[in-house]
C-alpha positions as CSV (number, residue, x, y, z in Angstrom):
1,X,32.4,71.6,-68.5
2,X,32.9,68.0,-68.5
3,X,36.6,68.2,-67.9
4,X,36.5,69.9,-64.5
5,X,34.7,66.9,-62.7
6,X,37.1,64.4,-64.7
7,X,38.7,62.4,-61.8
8,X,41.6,60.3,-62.2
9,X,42.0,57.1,-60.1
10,X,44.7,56.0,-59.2
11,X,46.8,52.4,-60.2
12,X,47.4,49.7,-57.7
13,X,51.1,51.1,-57.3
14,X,50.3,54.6,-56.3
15,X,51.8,55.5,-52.8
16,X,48.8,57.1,-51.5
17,X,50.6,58.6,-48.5
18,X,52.7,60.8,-50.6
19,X,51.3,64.6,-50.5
20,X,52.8,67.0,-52.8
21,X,54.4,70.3,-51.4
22,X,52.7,73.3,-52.9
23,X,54.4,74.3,-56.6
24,X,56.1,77.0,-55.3
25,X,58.7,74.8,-52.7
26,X,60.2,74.0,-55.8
27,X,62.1,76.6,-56.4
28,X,64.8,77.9,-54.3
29,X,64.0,78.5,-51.2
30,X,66.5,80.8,-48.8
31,X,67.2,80.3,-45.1
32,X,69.2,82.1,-42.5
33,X,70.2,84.1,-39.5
34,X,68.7,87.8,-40.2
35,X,67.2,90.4,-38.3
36,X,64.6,92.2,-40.3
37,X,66.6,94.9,-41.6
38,X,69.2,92.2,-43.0
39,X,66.6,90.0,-44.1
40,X,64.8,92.5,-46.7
41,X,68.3,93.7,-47.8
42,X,69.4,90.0,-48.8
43,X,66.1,89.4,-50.5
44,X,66.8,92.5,-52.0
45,X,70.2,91.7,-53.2
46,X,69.1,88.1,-54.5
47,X,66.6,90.0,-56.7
48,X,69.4,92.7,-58.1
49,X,71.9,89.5,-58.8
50,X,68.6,88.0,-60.7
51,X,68.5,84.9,-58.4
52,X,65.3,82.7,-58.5
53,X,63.6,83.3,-54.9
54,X,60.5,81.6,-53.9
55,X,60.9,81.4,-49.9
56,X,63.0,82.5,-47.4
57,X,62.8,81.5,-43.7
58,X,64.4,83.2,-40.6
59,X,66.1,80.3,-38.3
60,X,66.5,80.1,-34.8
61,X,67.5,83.5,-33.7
62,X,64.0,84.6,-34.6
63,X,62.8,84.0,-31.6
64,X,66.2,86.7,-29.8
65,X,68.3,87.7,-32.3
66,X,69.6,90.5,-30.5
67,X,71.7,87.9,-28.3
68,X,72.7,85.9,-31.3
69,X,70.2,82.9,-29.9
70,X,71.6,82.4,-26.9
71,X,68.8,81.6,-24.7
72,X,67.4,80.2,-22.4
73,X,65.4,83.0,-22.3
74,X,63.0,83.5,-25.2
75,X,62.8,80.0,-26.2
76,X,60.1,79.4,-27.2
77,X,57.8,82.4,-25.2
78,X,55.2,82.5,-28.3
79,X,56.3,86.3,-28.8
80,X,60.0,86.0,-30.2
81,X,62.2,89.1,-30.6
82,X,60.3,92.5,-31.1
83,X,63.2,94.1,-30.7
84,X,65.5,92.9,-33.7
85,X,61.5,92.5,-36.2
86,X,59.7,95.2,-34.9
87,X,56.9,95.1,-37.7
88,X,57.6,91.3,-38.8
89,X,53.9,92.0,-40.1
90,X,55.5,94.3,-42.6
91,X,58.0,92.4,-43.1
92,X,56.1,89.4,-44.3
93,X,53.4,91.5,-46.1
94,X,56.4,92.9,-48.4
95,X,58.2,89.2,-49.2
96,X,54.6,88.6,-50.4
97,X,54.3,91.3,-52.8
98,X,57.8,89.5,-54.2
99,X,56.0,85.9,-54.7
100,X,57.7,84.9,-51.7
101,X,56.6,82.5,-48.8
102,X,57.4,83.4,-45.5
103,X,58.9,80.7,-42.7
104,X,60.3,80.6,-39.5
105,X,61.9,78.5,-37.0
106,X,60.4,76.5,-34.4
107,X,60.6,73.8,-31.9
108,X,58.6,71.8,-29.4
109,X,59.6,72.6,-25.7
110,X,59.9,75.6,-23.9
111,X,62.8,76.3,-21.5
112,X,62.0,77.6,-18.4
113,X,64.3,80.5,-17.3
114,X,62.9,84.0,-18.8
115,X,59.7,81.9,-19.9
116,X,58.0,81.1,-16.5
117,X,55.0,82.4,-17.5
118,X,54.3,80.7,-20.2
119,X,55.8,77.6,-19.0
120,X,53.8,77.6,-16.2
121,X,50.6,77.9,-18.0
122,X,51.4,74.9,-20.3
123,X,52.6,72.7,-16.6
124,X,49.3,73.8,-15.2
125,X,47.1,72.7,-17.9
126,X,48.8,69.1,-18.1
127,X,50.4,69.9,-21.7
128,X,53.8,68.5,-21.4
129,X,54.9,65.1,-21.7
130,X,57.4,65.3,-19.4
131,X,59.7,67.8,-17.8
132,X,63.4,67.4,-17.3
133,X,66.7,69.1,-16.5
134,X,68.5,70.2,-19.8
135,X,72.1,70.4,-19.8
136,X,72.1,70.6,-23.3
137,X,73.8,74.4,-24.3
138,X,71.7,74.9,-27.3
139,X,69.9,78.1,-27.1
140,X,70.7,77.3,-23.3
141,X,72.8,79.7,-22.1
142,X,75.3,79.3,-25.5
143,X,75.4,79.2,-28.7
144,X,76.0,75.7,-30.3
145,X,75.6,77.0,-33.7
146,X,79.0,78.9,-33.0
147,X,82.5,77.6,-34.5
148,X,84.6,75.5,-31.9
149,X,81.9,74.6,-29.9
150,X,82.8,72.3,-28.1
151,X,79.4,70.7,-27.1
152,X,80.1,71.2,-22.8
153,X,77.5,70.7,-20.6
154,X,76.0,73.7,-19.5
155,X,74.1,74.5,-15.9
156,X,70.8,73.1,-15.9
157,X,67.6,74.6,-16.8
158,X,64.2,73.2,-16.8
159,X,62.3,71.9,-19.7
160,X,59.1,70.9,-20.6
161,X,58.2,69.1,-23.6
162,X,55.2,69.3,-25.0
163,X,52.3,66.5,-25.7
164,X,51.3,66.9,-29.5
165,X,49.8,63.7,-28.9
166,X,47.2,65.7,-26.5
167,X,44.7,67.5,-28.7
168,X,44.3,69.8,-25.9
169,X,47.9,70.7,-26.0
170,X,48.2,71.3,-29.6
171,X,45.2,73.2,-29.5
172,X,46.8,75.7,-27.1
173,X,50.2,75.6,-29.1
174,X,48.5,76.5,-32.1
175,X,46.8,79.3,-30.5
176,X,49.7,80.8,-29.3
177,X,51.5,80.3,-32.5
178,X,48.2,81.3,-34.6
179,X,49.0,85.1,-34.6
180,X,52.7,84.7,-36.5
181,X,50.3,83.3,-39.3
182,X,47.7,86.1,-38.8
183,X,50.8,88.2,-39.9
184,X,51.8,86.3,-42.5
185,X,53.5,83.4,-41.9
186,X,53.5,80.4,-44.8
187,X,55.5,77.5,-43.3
188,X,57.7,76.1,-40.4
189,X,61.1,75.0,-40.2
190,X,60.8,72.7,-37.4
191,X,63.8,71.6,-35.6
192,X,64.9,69.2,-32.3
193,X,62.4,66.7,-33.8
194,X,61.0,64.8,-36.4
195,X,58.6,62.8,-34.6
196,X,55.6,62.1,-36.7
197,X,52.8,63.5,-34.5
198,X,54.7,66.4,-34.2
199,X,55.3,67.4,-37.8
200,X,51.9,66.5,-38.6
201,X,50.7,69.4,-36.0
202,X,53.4,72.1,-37.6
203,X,52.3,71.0,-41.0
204,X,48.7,71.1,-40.2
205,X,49.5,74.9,-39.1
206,X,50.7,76.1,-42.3
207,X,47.8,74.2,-43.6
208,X,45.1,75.8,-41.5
209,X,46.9,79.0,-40.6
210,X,48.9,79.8,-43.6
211,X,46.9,82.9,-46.0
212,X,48.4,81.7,-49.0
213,X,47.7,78.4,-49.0
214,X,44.2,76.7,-49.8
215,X,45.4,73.4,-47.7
216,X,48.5,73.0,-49.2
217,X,50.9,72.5,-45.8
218,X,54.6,72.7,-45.6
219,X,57.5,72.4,-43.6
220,X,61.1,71.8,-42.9
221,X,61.8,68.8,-41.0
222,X,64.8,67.0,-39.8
223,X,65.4,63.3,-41.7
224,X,64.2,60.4,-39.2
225,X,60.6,60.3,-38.0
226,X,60.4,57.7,-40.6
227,X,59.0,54.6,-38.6
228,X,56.2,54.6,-40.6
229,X,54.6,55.5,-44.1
230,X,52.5,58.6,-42.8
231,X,55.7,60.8,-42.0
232,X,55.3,61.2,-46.3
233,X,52.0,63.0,-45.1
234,X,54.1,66.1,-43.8
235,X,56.4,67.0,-46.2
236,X,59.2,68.0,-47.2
237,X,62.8,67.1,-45.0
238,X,66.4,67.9,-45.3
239,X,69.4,66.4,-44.4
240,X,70.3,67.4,-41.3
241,X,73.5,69.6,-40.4
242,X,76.4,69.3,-42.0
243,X,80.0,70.1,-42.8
244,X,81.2,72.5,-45.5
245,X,84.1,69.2,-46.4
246,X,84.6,67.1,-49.5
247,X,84.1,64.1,-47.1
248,X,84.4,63.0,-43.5
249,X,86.7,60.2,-44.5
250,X,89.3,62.3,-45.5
251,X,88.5,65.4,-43.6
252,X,90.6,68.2,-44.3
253,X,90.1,70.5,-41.6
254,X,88.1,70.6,-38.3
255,X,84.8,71.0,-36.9
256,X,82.1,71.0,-34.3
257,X,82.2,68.0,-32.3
258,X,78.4,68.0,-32.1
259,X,78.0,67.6,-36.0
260,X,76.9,64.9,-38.1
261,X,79.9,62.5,-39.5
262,X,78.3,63.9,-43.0
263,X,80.1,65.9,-46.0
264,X,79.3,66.4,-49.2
265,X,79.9,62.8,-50.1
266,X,78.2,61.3,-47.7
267,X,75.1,63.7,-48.6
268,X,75.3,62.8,-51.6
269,X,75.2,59.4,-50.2
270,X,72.1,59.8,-48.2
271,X,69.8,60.1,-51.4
272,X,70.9,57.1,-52.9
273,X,72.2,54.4,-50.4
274,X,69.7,52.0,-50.2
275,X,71.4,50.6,-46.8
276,X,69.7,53.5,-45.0
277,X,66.2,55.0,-45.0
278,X,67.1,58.7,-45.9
279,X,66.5,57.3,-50.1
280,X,63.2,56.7,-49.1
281,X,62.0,60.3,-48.7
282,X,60.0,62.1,-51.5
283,X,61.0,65.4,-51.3
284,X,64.4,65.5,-49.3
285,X,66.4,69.4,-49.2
286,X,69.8,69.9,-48.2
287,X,71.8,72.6,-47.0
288,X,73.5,73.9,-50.0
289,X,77.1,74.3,-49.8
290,X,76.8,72.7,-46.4
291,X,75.3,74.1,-42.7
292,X,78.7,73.6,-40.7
293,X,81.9,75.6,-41.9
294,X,85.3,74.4,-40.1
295,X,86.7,75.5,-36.9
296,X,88.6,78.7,-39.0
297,X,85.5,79.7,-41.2
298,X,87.4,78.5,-44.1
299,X,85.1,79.0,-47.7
300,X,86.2,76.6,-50.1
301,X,85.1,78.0,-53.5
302,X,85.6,74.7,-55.7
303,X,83.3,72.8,-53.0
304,X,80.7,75.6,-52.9
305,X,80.3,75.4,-56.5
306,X,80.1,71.7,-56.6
307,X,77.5,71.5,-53.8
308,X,75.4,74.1,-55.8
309,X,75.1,71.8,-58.9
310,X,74.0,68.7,-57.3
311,X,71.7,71.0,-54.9
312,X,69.5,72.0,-58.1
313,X,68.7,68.6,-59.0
314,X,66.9,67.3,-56.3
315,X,63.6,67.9,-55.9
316,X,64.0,70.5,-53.0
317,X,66.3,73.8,-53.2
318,X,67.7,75.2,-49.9
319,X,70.8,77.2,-49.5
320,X,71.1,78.1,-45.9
321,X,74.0,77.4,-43.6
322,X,74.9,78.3,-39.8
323,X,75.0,82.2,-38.6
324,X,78.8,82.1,-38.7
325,X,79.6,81.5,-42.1
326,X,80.0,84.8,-43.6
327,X,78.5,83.7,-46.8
328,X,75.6,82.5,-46.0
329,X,76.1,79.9,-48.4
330,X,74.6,82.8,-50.9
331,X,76.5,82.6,-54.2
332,X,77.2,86.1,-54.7
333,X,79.5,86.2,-51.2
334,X,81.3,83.6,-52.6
335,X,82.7,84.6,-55.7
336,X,82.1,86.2,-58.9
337,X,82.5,82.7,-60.6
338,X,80.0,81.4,-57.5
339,X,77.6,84.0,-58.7
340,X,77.9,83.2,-62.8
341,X,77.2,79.3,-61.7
342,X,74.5,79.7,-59.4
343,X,72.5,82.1,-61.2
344,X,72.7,79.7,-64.4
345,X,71.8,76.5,-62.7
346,X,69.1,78.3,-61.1
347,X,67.2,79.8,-63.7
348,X,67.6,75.9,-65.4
349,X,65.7,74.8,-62.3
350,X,63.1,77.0,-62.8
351,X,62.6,76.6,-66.5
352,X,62.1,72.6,-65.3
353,X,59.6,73.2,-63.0
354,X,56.9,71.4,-65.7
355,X,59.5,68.0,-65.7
356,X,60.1,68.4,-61.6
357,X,56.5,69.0,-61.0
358,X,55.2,66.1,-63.1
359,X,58.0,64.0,-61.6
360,X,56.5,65.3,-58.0
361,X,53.3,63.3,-58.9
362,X,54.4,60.5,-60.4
363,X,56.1,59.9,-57.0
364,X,52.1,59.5,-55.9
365,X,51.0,57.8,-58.8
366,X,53.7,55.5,-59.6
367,X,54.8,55.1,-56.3
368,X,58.6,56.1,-57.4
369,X,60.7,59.1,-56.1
370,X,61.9,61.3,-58.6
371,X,65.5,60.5,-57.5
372,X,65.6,57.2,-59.3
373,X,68.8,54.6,-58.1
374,X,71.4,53.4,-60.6
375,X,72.5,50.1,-58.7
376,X,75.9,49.6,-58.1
377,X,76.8,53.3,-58.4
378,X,76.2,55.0,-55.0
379,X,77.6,58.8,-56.2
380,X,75.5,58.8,-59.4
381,X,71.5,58.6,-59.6
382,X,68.2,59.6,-62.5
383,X,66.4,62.8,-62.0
384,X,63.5,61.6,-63.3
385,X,63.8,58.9,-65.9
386,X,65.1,61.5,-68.9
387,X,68.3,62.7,-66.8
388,X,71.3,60.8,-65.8
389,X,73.3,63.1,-62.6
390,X,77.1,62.5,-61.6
391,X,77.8,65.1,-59.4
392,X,81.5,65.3,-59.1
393,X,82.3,65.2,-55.0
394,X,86.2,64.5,-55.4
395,X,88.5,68.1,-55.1
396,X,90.0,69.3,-58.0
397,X,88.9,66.8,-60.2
398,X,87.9,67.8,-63.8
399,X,87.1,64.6,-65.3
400,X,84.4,61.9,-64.0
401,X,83.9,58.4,-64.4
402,X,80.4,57.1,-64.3
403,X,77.9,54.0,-65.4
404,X,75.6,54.8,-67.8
405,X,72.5,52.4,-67.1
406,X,70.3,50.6,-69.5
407,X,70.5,49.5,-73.4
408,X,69.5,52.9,-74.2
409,X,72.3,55.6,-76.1
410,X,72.5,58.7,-74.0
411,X,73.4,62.1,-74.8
412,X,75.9,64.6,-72.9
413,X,73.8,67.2,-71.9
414,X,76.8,69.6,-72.4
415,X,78.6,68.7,-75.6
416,X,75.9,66.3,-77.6
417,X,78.3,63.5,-77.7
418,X,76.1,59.7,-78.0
419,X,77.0,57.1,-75.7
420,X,75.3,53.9,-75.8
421,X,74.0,52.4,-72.2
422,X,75.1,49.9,-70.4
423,X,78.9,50.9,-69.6
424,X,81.4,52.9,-68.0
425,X,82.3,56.2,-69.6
426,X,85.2,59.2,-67.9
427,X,83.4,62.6,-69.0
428,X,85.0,65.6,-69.0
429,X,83.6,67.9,-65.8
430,X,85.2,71.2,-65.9
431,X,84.2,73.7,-62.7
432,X,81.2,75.1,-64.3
433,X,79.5,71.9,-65.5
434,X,78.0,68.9,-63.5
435,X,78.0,65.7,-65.5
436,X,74.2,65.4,-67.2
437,X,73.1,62.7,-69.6
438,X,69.8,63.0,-71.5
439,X,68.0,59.3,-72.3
440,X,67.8,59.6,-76.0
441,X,64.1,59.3,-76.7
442,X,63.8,62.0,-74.1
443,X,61.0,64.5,-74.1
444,X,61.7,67.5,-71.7
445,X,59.5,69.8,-70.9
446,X,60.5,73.5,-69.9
447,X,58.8,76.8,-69.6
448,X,60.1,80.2,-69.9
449,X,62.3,81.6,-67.0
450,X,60.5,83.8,-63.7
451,X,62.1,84.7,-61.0
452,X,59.6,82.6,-58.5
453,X,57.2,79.7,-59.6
454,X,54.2,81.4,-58.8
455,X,55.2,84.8,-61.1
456,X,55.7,82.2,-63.8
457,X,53.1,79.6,-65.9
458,X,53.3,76.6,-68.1
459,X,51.0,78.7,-71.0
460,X,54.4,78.7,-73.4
461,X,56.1,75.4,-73.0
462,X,59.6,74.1,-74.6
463,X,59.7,70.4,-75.8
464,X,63.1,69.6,-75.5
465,X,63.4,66.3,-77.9
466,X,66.1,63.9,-78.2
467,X,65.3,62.0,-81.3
468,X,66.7,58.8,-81.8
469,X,64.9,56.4,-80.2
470,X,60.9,56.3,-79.3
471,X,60.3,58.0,-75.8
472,X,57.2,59.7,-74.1
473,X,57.1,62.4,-71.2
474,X,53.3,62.6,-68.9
475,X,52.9,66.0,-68.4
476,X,50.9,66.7,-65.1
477,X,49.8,70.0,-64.1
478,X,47.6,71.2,-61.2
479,X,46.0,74.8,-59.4
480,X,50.0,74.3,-57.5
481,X,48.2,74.8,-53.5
482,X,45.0,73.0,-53.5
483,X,44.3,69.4,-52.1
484,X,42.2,68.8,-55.2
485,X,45.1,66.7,-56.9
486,X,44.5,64.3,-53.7
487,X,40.7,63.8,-55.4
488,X,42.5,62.7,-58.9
489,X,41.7,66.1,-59.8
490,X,44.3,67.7,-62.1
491,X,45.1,67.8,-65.9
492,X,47.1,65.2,-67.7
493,X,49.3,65.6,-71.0
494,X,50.6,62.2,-72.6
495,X,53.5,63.1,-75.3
496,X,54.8,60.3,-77.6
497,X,58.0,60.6,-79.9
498,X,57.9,57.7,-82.5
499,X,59.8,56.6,-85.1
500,X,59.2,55.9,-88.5
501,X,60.9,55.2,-91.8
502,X,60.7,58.8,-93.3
503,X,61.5,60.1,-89.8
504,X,59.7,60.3,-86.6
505,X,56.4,62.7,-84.9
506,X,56.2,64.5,-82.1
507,X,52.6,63.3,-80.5
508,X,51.0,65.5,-78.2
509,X,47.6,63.9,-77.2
510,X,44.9,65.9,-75.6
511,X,44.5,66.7,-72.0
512,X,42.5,64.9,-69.9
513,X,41.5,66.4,-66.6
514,X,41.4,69.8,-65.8
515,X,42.3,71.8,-62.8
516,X,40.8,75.4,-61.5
517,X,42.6,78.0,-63.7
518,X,43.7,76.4,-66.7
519,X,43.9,78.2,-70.1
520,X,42.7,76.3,-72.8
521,X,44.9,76.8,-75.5
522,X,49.0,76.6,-74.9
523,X,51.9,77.7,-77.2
524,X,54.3,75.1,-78.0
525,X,58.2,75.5,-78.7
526,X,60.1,72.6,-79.7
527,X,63.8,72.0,-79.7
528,X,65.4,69.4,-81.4
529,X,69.1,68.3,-80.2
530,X,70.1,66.5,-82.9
531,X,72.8,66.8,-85.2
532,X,70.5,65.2,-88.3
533,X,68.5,68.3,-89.8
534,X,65.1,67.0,-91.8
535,X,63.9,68.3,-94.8
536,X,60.5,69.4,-93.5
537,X,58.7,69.9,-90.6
538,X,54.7,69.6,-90.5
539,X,52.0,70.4,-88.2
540,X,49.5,68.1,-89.5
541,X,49.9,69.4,-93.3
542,X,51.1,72.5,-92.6
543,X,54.9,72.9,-93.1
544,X,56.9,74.5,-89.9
545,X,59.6,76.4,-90.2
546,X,62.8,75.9,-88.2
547,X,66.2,77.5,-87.3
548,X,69.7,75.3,-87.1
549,X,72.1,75.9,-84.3
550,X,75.3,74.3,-83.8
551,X,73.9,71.2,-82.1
552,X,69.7,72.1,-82.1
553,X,67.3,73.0,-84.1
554,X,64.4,75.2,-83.1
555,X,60.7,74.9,-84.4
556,X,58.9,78.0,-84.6
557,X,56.0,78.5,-82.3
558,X,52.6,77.1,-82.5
559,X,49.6,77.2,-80.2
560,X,46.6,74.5,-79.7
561,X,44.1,73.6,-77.8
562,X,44.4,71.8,-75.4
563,X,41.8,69.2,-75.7
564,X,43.2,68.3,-79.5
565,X,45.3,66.2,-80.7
566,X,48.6,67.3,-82.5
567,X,50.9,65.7,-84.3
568,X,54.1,67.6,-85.8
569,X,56.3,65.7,-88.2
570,X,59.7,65.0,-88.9
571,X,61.2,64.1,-92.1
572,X,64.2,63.3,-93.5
573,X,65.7,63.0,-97.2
């Protein structure tokens, strides 16, 4: 077929350093501090509460849980702890059968006490950079991880670490790390550093190692290592660690010394404040709910709940937090109202992994993030150009004041109410809903809920239209863990809304570009959220019927192929 050697080139904007994670990093992805016993139960019980779950990694205590990470021992001796995952094949091979990727924790040194052996072998061979006496307690004789820490020197151990500037070196590293992958490891969660040549070395693992992937690399990286362009080669980052507080301004209880001065403000801050470089990053997770509870464990519902609602729009998912907070940062441990809001703004994630997706390219094509800035307003940003977000970061505060950008009108996601652009509006923003404004003009595209990206597919899609004004939406869609997207190869679907005196239509041109897999025909779903009703509804000549709700209107099904043009009409009295 013609289509499957169509190549798209890209414009003169593209960001050609921008590689896109694999599809199924944007979903939710899980992290914590679980033997394997503990880990298969919580992936069991985030099934049962019928939570999304497309990854889950196992952090530091990995490598010994059995002493709660304490080190030095076992850090790093290539082995990790038998004990506490003793089939961690088994482990991994059953996460798989679920849809879901498997990760781990690593870093790039090896302590010396407990690991002579193989610390010796990489001194020998010339493979560290340098070695040096660490006084640092983390997994070095304490536990830094642990509430009211107080960051004290500890007695010094040797360290060595390691050259991933020598090819030799990595070499080695990635044979001694090559067998967690033989089991069924996906991706790393690499912590200590961000240096560029070394998250290009983990990512190339998961690329060359990983059995799920065909060259589709991962990982988890801290959020510096930006000094130059090709840290956008080694996706994705997160935020770094921090505290389970409204905002370290007004901090109301206390912490860690060792922490980032960062709350949920100033997280919020770190995806939008041009004055620093963290805005910059394509695909940048956070800690949902925060990593760092206070010195007395304290769980602050209202702020949980809060965290969780900005955390599912931005491009990456990731609730995780540190080993003593006896949630986990998992919404069910929280509270039933936790629970009832997490599971709903999940499954909405999913159903917009075609918009997030699409979005994720266009950040290569167009050369613009899909966290788009609303100058002036630091708290407040675009998910994508369609969605307005005003996450509310202030306690106990039920109403929000935010800038609505723009000469367009805009729509409350939640009540329907118009606004036009171009001023300052105070929304109401009870617990349960985060302020969202839809650009009127807006074509959305959804697909039916699955509990991980890969169980699910784009073959049903909902077009959720805001009539109004004119819009269009590109719908890009790829094979989700190939390279071949790098090669222009994948399938693109322009949709135009546009007005007319009788009404307006709903174009949907024909695909161009194809990608391995792709069905030919699709069934469509529209939903119109508009208070106006028309008198008819036409597909081409043929009249649709529709159903009224309070505030939408539903078209019924229709499928097409993909390579034709459609064209369904609205129009009015």
């Amino acid at each position: 077929m013609e289509d499957k050697i169509y190549v798209h080139n890209l414009p003169p904007e593209a960001d050609i350093n921008v590689v896109i994670p694999p599809a199924w990093a944007f979903g939710i992805i899980y992290g914590a501090y679980t033997n394997q016993e503990q880990s298969i139960e919580l992936i069991n019980q985030i099934i049962e509460y019928d939570y999304p779950i497309d990854a889950f990694w196992i952090d530091s205590w990995i490598w010994d849980w059995k002493n709660k990470g304490k080190g030095p021992d076992k850090y790093m001796d290539f082995v990790g702890d038998t004990i506490s995952y003793p089939h961690m094949e088994g482990m991994w091979d059953y996460m798989k059968e679920k849809n879901i990727k498997s990760g781990m924790w690593m870093w790039d040194c090896i302590l010396k006490p407990g690991n002579e052996e193989v610390y010796n072998n990489f001194k020998e061979r010339g493979y560290f950079t340098h070695e040096f006496i660490n006084t640092n307690g983390w997994h070095n004789g304490t536990q830094t991880t642990i509430i009211g820490d107080d960051s004290k020197e500890v007695k010094g151990t040797w360290c060595g670490n390691i050259d991933f500037n020598n090819d030799e070196a990595v070499a080695y590293f990635k044979l001694k790390t090559k067998h967690f992958f033989d089991k069924g490891l996906d991706f790393i969660k690499l912590d200590r550093t961000d240096a560029i040549n070394v998250c290009k070395r983990m990512f190339e693992m998961s690329q060359d190692f990983g059995k799920e992937t065909r060259g589709r690399g991962f990982i988890l990286s801290h959020s510096n290592g930006v000094n130059n362009e090709e840290y956008k080669k080694y996706p994705g980052k997160w935020t770094d660690d921090t505290r389970s507080d409204w905002s370290y301004e007004t901090q109301s209880r206390e912490f860690s010394p060792w922490l980032p001065k960062v709350s949920f403000k100033e997280n919020l801050a770190m995806y939008t404040d041009t004055n620093k470089h963290f805005h910059k990053i394509p695909f940048l997770a956070n800690d949902m709910g925060g990593f760092a509870v206070s010195n007395n464990g304290y769980i602050d519902e209202e702020l949980y709940i809060r965290w969780l609602e900005f955390a599912m729009f931005v491009p990456l998912t990731t609730p995780f937090s540190q080993p003593e907070n006896k949630t986990g940062n998992i919404a069910f441990k929280v509270s039933e109202r936790a629970n009832r809001i997490f599971k709903e703004y999940a499954h909405l994630k999913m159903k917009l992994f075609p918009y997030i997706y699409s979005y994720a390219h266009k950040s290569r094509i167009e050369g613009i993030n899909t966290i788009r800035l609303v100058p002036g307003h630091l708290y407040q940003y675009q998910f994508g150009e369609e969605i307005l977000v005003a996450p509310v970061y202030e306690s106990s505060q039920t109403r929000r004041k935010l800038y609505l950008p723009g000469t367009s009108k805009w729509i409350n996601y939640w009540s329907g109410e118009v606004y036009q652009g171009g001023q300052e509006i105070i929304t109401d923003a009870p617990l349960d809903k985060i302020p969202l404004f839809i650009k009127q003009g807006a074509i959305i595209p959804q697909r039916k809920y699955s509990r991980s990206i890969e169980s699910g597919n784009n073959n049903i899609i909902e077009l959720h239209i805001y009539p109004g004004s004119e819009g269009s939406f590109s719908l890009i869609e790829d094979d989700g863990i190939s390279n071949h997207y790098l090669k222009g190869v994948y399938a693109l679907t322009n949709m135009e809304l546009k007005t007319n005196k009788k009404g307006f239509n709903l174009v949907i041109n024909p695909v161009s570009g194809c990608y391995e897999g792709m069905k030919e025909l699709r069934q469509w779903e529209i939903i119109i959220h508009d208070s106006k009703v028309p008198a008819t509804v036409k597909l081409e000549e043929k009249e649709l019927k529709f159903k009224i709700s309070k505030r939408s209107m539903l078209i019924d099904p229709f499928k097409s192929d993909k390579k034709e043009k459609c064209i369904v009409k609205f129009e009015y009295d």
